[in-house]
Every structure is written in C-alpha cells, then in structure tokens.
C-alpha positions in Angstrom: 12.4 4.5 11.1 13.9 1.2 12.5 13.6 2.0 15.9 14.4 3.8 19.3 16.9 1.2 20.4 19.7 -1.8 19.4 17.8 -5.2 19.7 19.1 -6.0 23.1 17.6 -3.0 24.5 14.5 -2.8 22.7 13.8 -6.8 24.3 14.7 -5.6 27.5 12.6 -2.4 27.2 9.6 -4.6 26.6 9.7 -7.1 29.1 10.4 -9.8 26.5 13.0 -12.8 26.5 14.8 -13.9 22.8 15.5 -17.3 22.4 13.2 -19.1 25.0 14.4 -17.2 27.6 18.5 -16.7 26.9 18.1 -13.1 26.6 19.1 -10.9 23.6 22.8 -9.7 24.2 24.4 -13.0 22.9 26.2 -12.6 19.3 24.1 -14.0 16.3 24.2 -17.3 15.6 25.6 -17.4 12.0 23.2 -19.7 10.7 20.4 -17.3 12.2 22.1 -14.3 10.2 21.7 -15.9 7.2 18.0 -16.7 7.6 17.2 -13.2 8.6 19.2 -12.2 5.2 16.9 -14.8 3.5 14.1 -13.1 4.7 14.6 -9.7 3.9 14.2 -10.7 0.6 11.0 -11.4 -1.5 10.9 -15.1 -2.4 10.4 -16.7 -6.1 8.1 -19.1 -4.7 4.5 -18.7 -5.8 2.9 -20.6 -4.0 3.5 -24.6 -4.4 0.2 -25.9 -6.1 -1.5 -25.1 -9.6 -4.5 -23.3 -9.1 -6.6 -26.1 -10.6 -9.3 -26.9 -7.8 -7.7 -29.7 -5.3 -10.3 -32.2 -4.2 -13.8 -32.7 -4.4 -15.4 -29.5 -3.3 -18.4 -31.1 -2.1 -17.1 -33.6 0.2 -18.5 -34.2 3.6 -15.8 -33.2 5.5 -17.4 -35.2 8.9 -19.1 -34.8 12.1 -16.2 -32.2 12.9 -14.7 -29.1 12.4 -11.4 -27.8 13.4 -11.5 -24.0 13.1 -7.6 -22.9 12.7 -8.0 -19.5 14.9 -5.0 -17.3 13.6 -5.0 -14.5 15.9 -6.7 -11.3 13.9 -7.5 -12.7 10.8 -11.2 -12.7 11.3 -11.7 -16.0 13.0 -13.9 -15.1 15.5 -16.7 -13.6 13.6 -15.9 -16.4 10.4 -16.6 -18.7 12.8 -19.4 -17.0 14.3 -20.7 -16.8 11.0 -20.8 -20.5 9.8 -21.5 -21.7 13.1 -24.8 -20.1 12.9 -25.5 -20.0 9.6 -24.2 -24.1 8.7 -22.3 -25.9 11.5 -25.3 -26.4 13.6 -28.1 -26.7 11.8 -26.4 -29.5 9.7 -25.2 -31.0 13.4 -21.8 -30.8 12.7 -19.3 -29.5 15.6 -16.5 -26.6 15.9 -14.0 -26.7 17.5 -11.9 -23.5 17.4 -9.0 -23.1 19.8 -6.5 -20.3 18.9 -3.8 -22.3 18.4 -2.3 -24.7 15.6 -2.5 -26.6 12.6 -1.3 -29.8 13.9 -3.6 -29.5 17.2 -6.4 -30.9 15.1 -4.6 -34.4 15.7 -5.4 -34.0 19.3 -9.1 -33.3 18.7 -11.5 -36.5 17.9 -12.7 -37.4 14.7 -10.5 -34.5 13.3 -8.6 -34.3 10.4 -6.8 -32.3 7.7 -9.8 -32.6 5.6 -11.5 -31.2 8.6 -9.7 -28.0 9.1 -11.4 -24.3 7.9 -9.6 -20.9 8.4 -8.8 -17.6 6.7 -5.9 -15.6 5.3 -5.2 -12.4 5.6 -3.4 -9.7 3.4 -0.1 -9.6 5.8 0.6 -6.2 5.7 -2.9 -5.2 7.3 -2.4 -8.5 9.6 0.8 -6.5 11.4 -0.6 -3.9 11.6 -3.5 -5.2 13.0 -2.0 -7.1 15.8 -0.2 -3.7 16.8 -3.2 -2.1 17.2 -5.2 -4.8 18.7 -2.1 -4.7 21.7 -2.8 -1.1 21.9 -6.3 -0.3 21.7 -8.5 -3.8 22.8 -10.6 -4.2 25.3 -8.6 -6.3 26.9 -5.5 -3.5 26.6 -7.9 -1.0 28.8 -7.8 -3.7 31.7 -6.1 -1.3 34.3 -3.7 -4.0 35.2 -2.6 -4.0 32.0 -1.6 -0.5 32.1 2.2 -0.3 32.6 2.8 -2.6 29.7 0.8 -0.8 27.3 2.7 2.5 27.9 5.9 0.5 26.7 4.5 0.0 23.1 6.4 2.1 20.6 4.4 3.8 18.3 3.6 1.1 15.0 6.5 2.3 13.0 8.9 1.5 15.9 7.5 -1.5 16.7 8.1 -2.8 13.3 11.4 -1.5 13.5 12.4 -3.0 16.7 10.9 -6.3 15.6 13.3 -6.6 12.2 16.2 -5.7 14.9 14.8 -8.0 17.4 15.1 -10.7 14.4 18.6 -9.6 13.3 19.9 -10.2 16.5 18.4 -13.7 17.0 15.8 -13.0 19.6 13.0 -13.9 17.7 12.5 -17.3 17.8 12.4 -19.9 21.2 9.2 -20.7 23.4 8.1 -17.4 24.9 5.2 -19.6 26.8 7.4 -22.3 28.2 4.6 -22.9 30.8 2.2 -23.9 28.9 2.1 -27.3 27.3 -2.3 -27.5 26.6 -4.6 -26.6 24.0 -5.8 -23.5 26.3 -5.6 -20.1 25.4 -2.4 -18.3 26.0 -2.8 -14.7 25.7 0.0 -12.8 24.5 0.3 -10.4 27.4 0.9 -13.6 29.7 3.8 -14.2 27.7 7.0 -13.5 27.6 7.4 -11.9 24.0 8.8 -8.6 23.0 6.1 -5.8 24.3 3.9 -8.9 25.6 2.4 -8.6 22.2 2.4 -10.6 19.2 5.0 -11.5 17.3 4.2 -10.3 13.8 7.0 -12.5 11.6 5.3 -14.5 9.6 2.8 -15.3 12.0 0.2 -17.4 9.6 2.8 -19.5 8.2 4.0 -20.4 12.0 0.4 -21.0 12.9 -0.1 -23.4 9.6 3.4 -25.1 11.3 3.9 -24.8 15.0 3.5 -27.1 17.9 2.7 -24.5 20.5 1.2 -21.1 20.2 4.0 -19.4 21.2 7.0 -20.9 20.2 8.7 -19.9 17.5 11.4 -21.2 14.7 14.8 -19.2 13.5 13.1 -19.3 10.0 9.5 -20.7 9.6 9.0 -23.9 7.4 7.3 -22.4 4.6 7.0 -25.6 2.2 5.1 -27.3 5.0 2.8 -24.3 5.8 1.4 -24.1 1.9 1.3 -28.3 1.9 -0.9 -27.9 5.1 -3.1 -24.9 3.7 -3.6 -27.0 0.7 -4.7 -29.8 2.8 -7.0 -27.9 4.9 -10.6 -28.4 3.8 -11.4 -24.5 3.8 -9.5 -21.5 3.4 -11.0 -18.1 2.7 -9.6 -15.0 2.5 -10.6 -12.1 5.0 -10.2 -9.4 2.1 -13.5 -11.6 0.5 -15.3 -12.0 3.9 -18.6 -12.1 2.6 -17.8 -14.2 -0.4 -15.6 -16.7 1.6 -18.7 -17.0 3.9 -20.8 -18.1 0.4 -18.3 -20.3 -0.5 -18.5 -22.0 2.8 -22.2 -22.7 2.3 -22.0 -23.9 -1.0 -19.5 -26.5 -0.4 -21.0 -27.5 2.9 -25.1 -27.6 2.4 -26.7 -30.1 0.1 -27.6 -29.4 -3.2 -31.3 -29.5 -2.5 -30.9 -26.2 0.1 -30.7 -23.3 -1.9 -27.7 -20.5 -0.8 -29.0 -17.3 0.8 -30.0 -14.8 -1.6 -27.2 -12.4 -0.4 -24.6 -14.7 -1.6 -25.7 -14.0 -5.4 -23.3 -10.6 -6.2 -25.7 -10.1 -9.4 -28.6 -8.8 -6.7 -27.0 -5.6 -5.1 -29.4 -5.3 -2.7 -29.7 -8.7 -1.2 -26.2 -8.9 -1.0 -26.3 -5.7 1.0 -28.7 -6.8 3.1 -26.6 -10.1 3.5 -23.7 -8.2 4.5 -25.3 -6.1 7.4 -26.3 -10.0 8.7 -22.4 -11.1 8.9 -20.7 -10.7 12.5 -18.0 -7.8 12.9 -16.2 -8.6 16.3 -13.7 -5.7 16.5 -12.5 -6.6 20.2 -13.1 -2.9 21.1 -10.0 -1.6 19.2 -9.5 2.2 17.8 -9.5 2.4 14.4 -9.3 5.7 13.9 -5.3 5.6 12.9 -4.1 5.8 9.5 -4.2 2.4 7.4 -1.2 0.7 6.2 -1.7 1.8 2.8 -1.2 5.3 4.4 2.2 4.0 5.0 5.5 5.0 3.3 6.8 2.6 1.1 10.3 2.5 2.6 8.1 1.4 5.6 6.2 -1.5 3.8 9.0 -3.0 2.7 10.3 -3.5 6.4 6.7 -5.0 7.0 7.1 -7.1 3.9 10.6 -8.2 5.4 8.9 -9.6 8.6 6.1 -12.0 6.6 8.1 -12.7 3.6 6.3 -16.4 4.0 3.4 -15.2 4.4 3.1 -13.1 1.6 3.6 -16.3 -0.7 1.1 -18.3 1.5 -1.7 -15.4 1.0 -1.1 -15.5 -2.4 -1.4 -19.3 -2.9 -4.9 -19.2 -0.6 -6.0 -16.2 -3.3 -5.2 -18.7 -5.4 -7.1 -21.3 -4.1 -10.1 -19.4 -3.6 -10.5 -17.9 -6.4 -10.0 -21.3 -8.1 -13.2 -22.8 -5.8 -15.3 -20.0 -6.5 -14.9 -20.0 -10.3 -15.9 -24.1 -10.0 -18.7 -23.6 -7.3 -19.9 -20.9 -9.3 -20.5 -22.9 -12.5 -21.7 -26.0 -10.6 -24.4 -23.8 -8.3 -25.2 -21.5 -10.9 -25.0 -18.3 -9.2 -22.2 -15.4 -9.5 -20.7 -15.1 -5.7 -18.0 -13.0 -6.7 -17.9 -9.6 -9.0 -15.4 -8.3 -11.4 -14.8 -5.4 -9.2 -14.2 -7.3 -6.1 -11.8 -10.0 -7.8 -10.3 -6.8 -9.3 -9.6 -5.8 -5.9 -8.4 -8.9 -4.5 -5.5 -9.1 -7.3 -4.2 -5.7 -7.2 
C-alpha cells in the first residue's frame, strides 16, 4: 500500500530532485520529521473565522480581477463561466495566471479584495491531479511518453509521496528556472514523476511565492487569513451554486440573476446547468472514484492535505454563510436542502 520503493528510490525512479535539487539520500532533518509527524495527524483547527459573513457582499471589487488558478480545482471552466456570463459585460478584467496568492501584488489595480477562486474537496483534488498526469491531453503528447510509463498506479503514488515527505524530499524549488508569472507546467519540472505535488497543494497556492516551490510544512494560519481576504471563494462541490453566488454579488440589483440560479425551478436550473463549461483536459475518467477507496488508503490521502482539509472546511463555511445572506437579500433560494446536505456530509 505505501509503495514500490524507499523514498530515495522512488525520487530517483521518477526523475525528481527533494529539496531544490539536493537529492533524497541525505538523513532527515529533525525539524522536518517532526512536521511530517504533525502532519499525519488531523488538526483541531476549524477553520480560523466565525462563519458570520465577512464584508460587504456587494462591494465593487474594481476594474480587476485576479483569478487564483489552483491547478484542478475547476478554474478554468469557473473562470470561463463568469467571464462570460459577468466579467465582461460589466467591463471588468481577469486576469488568471496559474500561479499564486501573492502574485496579485504584481498585477495593476489588483488586490486582496480583488482575488476569486475555488476549493476543492482534497481527497478528490489528489486524486485528480494523478489522473490528470496520467490521462490529459497533454500526457498523450508522444514526447511525453517515457515519463508517463514511470507513474505508479494512484495507490503508489500516494504512497511514495507520504515516503517522499518522510524523508524530506518534498519541499525546495523544483522550478528554480523560473522566476515569472508564466506558466510552469509540471512535466517541465523537476518534481517527483514530473507531476504535481499533491501535499497540501491549495494551502501552498493560498501561500507560495513561486508555483513550484515548496515549504517543509505549509503556513496554514496564513493560507485561511488569505482565503478570508479573497473577495470570492466557491467551492467546486457547489459548481453551479458558486457560479449564482458570483452573479449575485457582482451584478447590480436592478439586473435580475438567471433563472437557473433559482434551485426552487428544477427545470430552469437544469437547463442552467447544461449552459455551465466542463473543461475535462481530455482525461479518462473511467477509474474508480476515491470514495471507492479503502479507508486505510484515505487516511494516507488525508495525511498529505491535512491543511487543506481545514481550509476546505473554513471556505464551506464561508460559502454557505454568503449564500444564506445573499439568499435573504436577493430573494431567491440558490441552494437546496439536499445539495447543502451533501456538501456537509
């Protein structure tokens, strides 16, 4: 279950460099055991914030966006999504690099109160960017093919990833070349099976100063303080709703929301929902889900986004929070009993 190999061999096996580069045979550093220890186990914290709403909902938030693109979390079709459908009718701008929090200092005119994103459930974001290494478009590329045939199966990738971290090899700049706001994409770097890095990744992204360069232990007060700051977060799991949530903070009163964002009409919100983007970047999703997935297993999964477990559940928080308010100001029920239902189990 944890793996085909020790950590040094299971970095070397994939191509991938611990430590910025200092290779994964050197001896723990104790200070590094002790975080991974830290991090095998659940946290108390719940989340940093009351669930009261934070600011003024219906603030302008300004001439421009900063669109927080976590790798698979839905960003590309969210963004899709309220481009069309908000952003540029109201003459407002986007700008969504996949990248970091703190890059919307580099950006003009942007701000916290600028930034939008989405959470995602963290055991079905692992798994997610395992598959999306395997089975994208961009993993057919036949360049691409001699590094693809290295990826374990998911259950040993997991595994090897809570060895990798054991032994210290997890953290350092695995893109030291890169010092922009491009795009780095993972299989030009120099991580583990050229593919993501799955500990804790939201909570890094809500944190870093470069894409791919990563902490010992990821600063989790400062990732909830900066998703509480943002000026949007939804939550993947509530695609549709977030999308309605967008809208009604972002459009003047006088425009009325679409009539698929009103749950109380099945129909329309079906219709609604055939409307909203799906980007699936070509991958196979005809595997088992993670739910499928012993629970042994799912608590090594949990073990790699302990931090981001308590950030998804303060950004459930926080939407459901803005819904309930937006709800009783708009007049109109975006979200059902059964989905909310769902969202909290």
């Amino acid at each position: 279950m944890l793996g085909r190999s020790v950590p040094a061999q299971a970095v070397a096996e994939a191509g991938g460099q611990g430590r910025g580069g200092e290779g994964a045979a050197a001896a723990a550093p104790a200070a590094c055991e002790a975080g991974a220890a830290r991090a095998a186990s659940p946290r108390g914290e719940s989340g940093g914030a009351p669930p009261a709403v934070p600011r003024d909902l219906f603030a302008d938030p300004g001439p421009f966006l900063f669109y927080l693109k976590t790798p698979k979390t839905g960003g590309e079709s969210f963004s899709k999504d309220i481009w069309l459908k908000a952003v540029h009718p109201l003459g407002k701008e986007l700008v969504r690099p996949e990248g970091c929090y703190s890059w919307h200092r580099n950006f003009s005119n942007c701000t916290p109160g600028s930034v939008v994103t989405l959470a995602r459930n963290p055991r079905e974001h692992v798994m997610s960017q395992y598959w999306h290494c395997k089975s994208s478009k961009m993993a057919q590329k036949p360049h691409l093919k001699d590094i693809i045939s290295r990826l374990p199966s998911f259950e040993e990738w997991v595994g090897n990833w809570t060895l990798i971290r054991a032994n210290c090899s997890h953290y350092g700049d695995f893109a030291p070349g890169n010092h922009g706001f491009a795009h780095v994409s993972h299989f030009g770097t120099n991580t583990p099976y050229k593919c993501y890095n799955p500990i804790n990744m939201q909570s890094h992204r809500f944190t870093c100063r470069k894409s791919f360069e990563f902490p010992d232990r990821v600063n989790l007060s400062l990732a909830l303080h900066n998703m509480w700051a943002a000026w949007f977060v939804g939550v993947l799991e509530l695609y549709q709703e977030s999308v309605c949530l967008f809208l009604a903070r972002i459009l003047n009163f006088t425009t009325p929301l679409p009539a698929g964002c009103n749950a109380s009409d099945e129909a329309a919100w079906h219709k609604f929902t055939g409307k909203l983007s799906h980007d699936t970047h070509g991958v196979n999703h005809s595997h088992r889900t993670i739910h499928e997935e012993p629970e042994d297993f799912l608590r090594a999964v949990d073990s790699l986004v302990a931090e981001d477990l308590v950030l998804y559940s303060a950004a459930k928080r926080r939407l459901l929070a803005e819904l309930d308010e937006v709800e009783r100001v708009r007049g109109v029920k975006i979200l059902s009993e059964s989905r909310r239902q769902l969202l909290l189990e």
